[in-house]
N, C-alpha and C positions, 0 to 999 in steps of 0.2 A: 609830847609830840614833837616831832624834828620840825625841821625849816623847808626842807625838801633840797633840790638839787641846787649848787651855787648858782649863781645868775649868771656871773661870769662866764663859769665853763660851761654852762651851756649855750650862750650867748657863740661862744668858739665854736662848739659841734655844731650848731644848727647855720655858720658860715660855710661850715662844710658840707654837711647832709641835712637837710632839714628831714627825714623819716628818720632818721638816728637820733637826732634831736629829740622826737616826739617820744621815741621809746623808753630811752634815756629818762625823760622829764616823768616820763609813767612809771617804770623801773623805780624811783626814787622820791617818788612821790609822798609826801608828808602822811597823807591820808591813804592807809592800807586797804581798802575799796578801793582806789583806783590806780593800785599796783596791779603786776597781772597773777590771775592766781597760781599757776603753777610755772616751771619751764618751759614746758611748752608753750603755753600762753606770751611767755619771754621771744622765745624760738618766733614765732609768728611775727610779735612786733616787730623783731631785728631784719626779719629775712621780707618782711610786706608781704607774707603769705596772706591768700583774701582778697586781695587789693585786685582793683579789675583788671589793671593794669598787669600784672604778676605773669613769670611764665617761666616755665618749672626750668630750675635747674639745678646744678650738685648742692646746694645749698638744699634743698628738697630732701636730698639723700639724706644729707647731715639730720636735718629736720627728724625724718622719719625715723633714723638710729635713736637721738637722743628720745624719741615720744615712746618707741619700744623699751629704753633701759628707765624711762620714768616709770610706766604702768610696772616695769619687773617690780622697782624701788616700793612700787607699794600696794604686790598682792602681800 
């Protein structure tokens, strides 16, 4: 099993973003359970779709492109 994400660099992103941080630290998470399960799942962390806070924008678009060429990827 990995180490997970360096400490350092994430220490630098979450100076930056702290919800990048969070994604980032999940994305690369030692323990595969608390990765996210598919790209989409990815897509959500990165863009704070969900979040109460959230409010749509081109980023949504993107969103919605890549969840359409996911489900293509695997009927």
């Amino acid at each position: 099993m990995g180490s997970g994400p360096d400490r350092t660099a994430l220490a630098a992103v979450h100076a930056l973003d702290q919800a990048l941080a969070a994604a980032v630290e999940a994305a690369l998470s030692a323990d595969p359970t608390d990765r996210p399960a598919d790209g989409a799942a990815l897509v959500d962390l990165l863009t704070s779709h969900g979040r109460a806070d959230h409010e749509p924008t081109l980023v949504d678009t993107v969103r919605e492109e890549i969840t359409r060429g996911w489900r293509t990827l695997t009927l």
